[in-house]
C-alpha positions as CSV (number, residue, x, y, z in Angstrom):
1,X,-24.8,2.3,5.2
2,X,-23.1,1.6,1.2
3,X,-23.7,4.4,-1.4
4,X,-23.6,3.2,-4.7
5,X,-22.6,6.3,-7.3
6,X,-22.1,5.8,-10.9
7,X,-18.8,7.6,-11.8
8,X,-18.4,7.7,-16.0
9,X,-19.3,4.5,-16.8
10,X,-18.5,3.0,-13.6
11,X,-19.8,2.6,-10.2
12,X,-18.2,3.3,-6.6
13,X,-19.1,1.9,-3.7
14,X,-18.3,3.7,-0.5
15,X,-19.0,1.9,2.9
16,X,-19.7,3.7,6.4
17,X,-20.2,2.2,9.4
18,X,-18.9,2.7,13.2
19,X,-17.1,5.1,11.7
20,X,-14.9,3.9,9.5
21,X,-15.0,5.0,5.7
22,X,-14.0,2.9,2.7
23,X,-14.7,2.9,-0.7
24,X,-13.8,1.3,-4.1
25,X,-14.6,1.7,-8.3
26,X,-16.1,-1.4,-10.2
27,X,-17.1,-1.7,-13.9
28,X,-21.0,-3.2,-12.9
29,X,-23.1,-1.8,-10.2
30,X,-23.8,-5.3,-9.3
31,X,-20.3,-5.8,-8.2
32,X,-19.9,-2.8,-6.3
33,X,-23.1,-4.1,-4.2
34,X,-22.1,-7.2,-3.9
35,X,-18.2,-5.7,-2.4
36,X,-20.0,-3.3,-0.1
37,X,-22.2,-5.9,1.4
38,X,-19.0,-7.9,1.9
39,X,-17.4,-5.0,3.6
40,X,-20.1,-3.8,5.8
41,X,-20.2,-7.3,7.3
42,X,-16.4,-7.1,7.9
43,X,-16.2,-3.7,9.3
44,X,-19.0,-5.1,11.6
45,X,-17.3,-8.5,12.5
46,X,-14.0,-5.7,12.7
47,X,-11.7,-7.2,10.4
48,X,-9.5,-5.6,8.0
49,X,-11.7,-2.7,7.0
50,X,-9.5,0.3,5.9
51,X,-9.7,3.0,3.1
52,X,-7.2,4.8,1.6
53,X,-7.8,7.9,2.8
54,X,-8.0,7.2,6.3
55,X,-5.4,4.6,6.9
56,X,-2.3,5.5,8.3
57,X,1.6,4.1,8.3
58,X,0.6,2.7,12.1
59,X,-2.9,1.1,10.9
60,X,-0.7,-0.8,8.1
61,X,2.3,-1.7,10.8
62,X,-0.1,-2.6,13.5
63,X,-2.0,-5.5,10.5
64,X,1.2,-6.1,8.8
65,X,2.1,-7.6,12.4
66,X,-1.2,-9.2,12.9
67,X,-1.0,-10.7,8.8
68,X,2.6,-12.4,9.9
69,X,0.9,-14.1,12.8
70,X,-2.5,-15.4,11.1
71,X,-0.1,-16.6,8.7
72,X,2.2,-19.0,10.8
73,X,4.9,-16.2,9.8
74,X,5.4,-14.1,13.1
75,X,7.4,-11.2,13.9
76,X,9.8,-13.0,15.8
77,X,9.6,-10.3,19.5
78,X,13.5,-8.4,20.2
79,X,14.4,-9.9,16.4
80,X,16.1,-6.9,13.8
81,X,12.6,-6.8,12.1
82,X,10.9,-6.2,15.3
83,X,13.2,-3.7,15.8
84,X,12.6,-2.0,12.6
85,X,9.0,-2.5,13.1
86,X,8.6,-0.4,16.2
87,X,11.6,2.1,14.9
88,X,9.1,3.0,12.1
89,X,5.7,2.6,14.4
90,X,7.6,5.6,16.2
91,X,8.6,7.7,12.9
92,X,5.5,7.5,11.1
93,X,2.5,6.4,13.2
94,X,0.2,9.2,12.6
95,X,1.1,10.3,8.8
96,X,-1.7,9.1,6.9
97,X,-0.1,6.3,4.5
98,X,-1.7,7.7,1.2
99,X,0.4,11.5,1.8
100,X,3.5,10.2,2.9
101,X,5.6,12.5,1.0
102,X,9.9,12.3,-0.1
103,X,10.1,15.1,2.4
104,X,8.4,13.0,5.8
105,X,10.9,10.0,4.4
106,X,14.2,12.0,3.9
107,X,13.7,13.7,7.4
108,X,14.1,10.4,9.0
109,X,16.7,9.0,7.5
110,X,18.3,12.4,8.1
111,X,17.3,11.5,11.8
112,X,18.8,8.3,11.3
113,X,22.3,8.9,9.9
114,X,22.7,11.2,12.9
115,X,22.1,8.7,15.6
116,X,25.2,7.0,14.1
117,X,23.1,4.2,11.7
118,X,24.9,3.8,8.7
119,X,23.4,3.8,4.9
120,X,23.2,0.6,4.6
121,X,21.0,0.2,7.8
122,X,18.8,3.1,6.7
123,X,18.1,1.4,3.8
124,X,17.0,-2.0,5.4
125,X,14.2,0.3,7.4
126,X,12.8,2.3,4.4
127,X,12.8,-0.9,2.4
128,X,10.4,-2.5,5.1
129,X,8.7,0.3,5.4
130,X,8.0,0.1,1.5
131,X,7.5,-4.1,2.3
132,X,4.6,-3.2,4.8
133,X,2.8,-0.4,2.8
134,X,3.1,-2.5,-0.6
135,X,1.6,-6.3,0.8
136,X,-1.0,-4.3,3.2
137,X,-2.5,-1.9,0.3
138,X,-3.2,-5.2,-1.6
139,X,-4.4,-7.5,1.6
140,X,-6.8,-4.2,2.5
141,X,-7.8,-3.8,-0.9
142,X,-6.8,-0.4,-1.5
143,X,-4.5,1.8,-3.5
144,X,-1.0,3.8,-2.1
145,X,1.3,5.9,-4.0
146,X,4.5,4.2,-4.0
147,X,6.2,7.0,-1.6
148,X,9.3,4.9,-1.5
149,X,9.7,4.3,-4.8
150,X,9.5,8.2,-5.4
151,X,12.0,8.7,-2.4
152,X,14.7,6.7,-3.5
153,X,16.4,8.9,-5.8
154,X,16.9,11.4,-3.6
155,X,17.7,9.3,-0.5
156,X,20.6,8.1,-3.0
157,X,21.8,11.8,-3.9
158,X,22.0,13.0,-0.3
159,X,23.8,9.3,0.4
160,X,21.6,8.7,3.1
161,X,21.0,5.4,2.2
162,X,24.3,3.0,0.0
163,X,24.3,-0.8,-0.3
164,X,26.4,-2.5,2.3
165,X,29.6,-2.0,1.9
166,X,31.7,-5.7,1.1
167,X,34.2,-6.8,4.2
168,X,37.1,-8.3,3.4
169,X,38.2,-9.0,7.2
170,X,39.2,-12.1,8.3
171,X,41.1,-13.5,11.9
172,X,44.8,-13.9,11.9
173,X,46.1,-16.9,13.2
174,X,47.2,-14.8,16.5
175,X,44.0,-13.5,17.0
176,X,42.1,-16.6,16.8
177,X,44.7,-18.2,19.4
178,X,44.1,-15.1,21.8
179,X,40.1,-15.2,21.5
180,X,40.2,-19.2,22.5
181,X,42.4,-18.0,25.3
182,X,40.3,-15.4,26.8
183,X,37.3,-17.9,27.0
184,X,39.4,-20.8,28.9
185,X,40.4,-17.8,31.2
186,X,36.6,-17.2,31.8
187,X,34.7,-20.4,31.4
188,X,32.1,-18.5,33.1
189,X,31.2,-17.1,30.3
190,X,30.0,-20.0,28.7
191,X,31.6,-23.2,28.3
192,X,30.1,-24.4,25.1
193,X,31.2,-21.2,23.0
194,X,35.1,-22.5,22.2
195,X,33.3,-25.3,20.6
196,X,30.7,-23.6,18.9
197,X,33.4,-21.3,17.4
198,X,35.6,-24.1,16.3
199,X,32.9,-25.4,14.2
200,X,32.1,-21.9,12.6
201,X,35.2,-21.2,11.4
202,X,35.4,-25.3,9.8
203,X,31.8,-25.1,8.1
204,X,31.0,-21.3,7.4
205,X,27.4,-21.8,9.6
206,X,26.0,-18.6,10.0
207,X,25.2,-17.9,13.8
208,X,21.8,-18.5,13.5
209,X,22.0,-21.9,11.6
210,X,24.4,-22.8,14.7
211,X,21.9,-22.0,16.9
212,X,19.1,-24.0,15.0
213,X,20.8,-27.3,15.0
214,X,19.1,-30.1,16.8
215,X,20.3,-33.7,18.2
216,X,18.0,-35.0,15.0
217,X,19.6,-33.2,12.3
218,X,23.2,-35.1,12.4
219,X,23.2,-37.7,10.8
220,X,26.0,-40.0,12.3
221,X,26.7,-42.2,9.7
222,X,27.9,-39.8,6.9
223,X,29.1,-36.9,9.6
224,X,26.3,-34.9,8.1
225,X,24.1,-31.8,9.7
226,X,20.9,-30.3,8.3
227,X,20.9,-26.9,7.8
228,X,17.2,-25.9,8.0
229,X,15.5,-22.9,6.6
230,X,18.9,-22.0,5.2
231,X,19.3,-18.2,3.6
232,X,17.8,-18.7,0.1
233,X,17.3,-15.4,-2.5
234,X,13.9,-16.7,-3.3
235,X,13.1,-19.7,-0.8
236,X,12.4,-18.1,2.8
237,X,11.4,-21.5,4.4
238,X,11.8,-24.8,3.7
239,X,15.0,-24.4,2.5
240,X,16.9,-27.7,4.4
241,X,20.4,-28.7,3.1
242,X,22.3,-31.4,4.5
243,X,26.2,-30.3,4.9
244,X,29.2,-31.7,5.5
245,X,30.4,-31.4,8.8
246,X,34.0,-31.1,8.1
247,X,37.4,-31.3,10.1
248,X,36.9,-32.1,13.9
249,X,33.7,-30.4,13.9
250,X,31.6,-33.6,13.8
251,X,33.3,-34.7,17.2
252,X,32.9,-31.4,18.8
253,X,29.2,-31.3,17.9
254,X,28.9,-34.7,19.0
255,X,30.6,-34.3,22.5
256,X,28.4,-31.7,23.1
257,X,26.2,-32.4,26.7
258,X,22.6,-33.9,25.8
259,X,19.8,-33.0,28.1
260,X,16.3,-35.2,27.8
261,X,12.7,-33.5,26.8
262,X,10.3,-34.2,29.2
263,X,7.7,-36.6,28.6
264,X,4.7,-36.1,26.4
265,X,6.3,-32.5,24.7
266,X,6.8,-34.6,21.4
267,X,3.2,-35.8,22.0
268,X,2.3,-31.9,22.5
269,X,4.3,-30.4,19.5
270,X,2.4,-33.3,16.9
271,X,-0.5,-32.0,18.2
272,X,0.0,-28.3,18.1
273,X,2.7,-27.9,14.7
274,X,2.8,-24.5,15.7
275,X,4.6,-25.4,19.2
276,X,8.3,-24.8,19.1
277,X,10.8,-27.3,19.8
278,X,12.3,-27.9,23.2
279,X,15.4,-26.3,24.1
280,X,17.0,-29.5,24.9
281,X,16.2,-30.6,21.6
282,X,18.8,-28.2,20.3
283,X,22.5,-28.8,20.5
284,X,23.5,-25.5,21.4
285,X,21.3,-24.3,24.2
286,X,22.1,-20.5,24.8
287,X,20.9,-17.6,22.8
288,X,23.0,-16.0,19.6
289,X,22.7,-12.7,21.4
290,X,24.7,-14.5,24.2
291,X,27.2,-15.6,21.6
292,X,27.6,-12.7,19.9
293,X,28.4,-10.7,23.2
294,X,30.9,-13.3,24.6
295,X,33.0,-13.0,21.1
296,X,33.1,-9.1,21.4
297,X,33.7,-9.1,25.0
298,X,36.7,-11.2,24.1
299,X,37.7,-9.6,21.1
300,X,37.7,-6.2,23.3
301,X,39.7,-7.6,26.2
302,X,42.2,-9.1,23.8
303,X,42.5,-6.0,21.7
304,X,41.2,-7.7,18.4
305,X,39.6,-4.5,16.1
306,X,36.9,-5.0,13.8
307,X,36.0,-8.4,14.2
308,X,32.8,-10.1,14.0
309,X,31.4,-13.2,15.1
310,X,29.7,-13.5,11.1
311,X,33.6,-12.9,10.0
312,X,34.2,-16.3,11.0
313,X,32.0,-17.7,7.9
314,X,34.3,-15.3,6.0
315,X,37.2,-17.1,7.4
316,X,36.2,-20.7,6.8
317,X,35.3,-20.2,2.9
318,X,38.2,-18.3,2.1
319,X,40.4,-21.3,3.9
320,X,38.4,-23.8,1.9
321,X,39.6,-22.3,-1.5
322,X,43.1,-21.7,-0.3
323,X,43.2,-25.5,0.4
324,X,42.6,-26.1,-2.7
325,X,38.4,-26.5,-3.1
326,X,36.5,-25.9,-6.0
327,X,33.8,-23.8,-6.2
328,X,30.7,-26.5,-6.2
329,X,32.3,-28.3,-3.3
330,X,32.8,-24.7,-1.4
331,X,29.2,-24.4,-2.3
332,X,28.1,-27.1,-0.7
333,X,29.5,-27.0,2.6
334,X,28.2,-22.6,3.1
335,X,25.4,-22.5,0.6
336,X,25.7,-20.1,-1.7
337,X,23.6,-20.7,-5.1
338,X,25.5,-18.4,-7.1
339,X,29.3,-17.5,-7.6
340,X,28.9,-14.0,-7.3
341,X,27.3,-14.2,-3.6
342,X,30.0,-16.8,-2.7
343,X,32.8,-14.3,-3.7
344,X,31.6,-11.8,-1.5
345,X,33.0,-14.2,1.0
346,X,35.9,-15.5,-0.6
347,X,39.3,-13.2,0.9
348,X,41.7,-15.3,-0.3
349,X,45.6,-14.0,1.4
350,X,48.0,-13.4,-1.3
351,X,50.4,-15.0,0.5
352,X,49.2,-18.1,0.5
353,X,48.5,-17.6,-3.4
354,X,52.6,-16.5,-3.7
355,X,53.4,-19.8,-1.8
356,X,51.5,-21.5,-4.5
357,X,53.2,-19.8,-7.2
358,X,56.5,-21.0,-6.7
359,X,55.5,-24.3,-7.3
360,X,56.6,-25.3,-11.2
361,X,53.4,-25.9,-12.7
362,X,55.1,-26.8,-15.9
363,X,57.5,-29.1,-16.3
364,X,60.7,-26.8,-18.1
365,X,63.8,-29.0,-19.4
């Protein structure tokens, strides 16, 4: 049953049923009516009914997941933000959302940082968490303290969260010789990977754009591949760009073994958008997980320190300005939208600028 109180000179409307408990302040009575009618039918049906007293940090990850998948957008299952997801299911499942204090917050980052997670990862899960309790308050209609917003300061002063910290490494000439070796010494491994990496460190893909190419996005003609859903600021998806596939890398893409899709899966995926593609419809058929763990098992074996498979993108941008790029056509081939994001990953090596500066730039009598 709805109450209907006048509070001042406005009206609340508080909704129980099957008991569940929400409630909410209008200026008119007649639109606190007309809400708690709306509401009583949903808790009834059993969707989204929730009040702010009630609801906690579990209710709003358990719909958060459930608003991604309504919305085309899933939680992709074993991804980083699944990952986080659960970490923070497990941290805060019972606190009721509208108490979560600095204290509950600080405690597990605390918890965090001593498992060995650096600030810079802490930071990525208390931002989600603040992503999931901010878009659920407003899908559920109710109203949250922002606890994360209030936490912040502090997390900064005990440095329990810092922005991520800029890398500057890139492969030396040696090492990228011995990591090509270790893989022809265990083409077990996977025999597509030397080829995978020789067109990362030519066209600065990041491993997952690698990883989404299909046999449709080259475009033979002008040695082009589509890039799509590529890393945008604003623009999460959608964002295709067609970039140049530099170098050799056209002909080692190219070379690449095609497999067919069996009959009537294009039929099924223009009937069901939601469908995935095929596998063989990709040009690189094992996972980025796979690929990551190859390049560190070879890095490891060869005694290569601090490398990352993502430090090839650093490698290929930095060798397109030391041949002699400009900045739009750097741009274009890695993405970047502004100079100060493609800088980050722009290590140029002072040697190379040296061998440049003893060239006479200026004509002396």
């Amino acid at each position: 049953m709805a109450s209907i109180l006048p509070v001042g000179k406005r009206w609340r409307a508080q909704v129980r049923k099957r008991g569940q408990s929400i409630a909410k302040t209008f200026k008119t009575k007649s639109a606190a009516e007309a809400w708690a009618r709306e509401k009583e039918v949903e808790i009834e049906k059993g969707i989204n009914a929730a009040s702010a007293e009630t609801v906690t940090v579990g209710d709003l990850i358990k719909k958060y997941r459930e608003a991604r998948t309504d919305s085309g957008r899933p939680v992709k299952p074993k991804s980083n933000e699944d990952y986080i997801l659960s970490r923070l299911d497990d941290a805060f499942q019972s606190n009721l959302a509208a108490r979560l204090t600095t204290q509950d917050i600080v405690k597990f980052a605390q918890g965090r940082r001593n498992s060995g997670a650096g600030g810079y990862t802490v930071d990525m899960d208390i931002s989600k968490l603040g992503t999931v309790m901010r878009h659920m308050a407003s899908l559920l209609s109710i109203t949250l303290p922002d606890a994360i917003g209030a936490a912040r300061p502090t997390l900064h002063h005990l440095r329990l969260i810092e922005p991520g910290n800029k890398r500057d490494r890139r492969p030396t000439a040696e090492e990228i010789e011995q990591i090509f070796s270790w893989f022809a010494e265990h083409p077990e491994r996977q025999q597509a990977m030397p080829d995978l990496l020789r067109v990362a460190i030519q066209c600065a893909f990041r491993r997952g754009e690698l990883f989404r190419l299909r046999w449709d996005d080259v475009d033979v003609e002008r040695h082009l591949a589509l890039v799509r859903d590529r890393k945008h600021p604003r623009q999460k998806i959608g964002n295709n760009e067609w970039i140049p596939l530099i170098g050799d890398s056209f002909e080692v893409i190219t070379r690449q073994p095609r497999y067919p899709v069996p009959d009537g899966y294009a039929a099924k995926r223009a009937a069901d958008p939601t469908l995935p593609p095929h596998k063989n419809e990709f040009i690189f058929r094992f996972s980025p997980s796979t690929a990551s763990k190859y390049f560190k098992e070879a890095c490891d074996s060869k005694g290569i320190v601090d490398l990352h498979l993502h430090d090839l993108r650093h490698e290929a941008t930095s060798a397109l300005f030391e041949a002699g790029w400009e900045i739009p056509e750097v741009a274009t081939v890695t993405g970047h939208k502004d100079w100060r994001n493609l800088k980050r990953y722009t290590n140029l090596d002072p040697a190379q600028i040296a061998k440049k500066g003893r060239v006479k730039l200026v004509k002396v009598a």
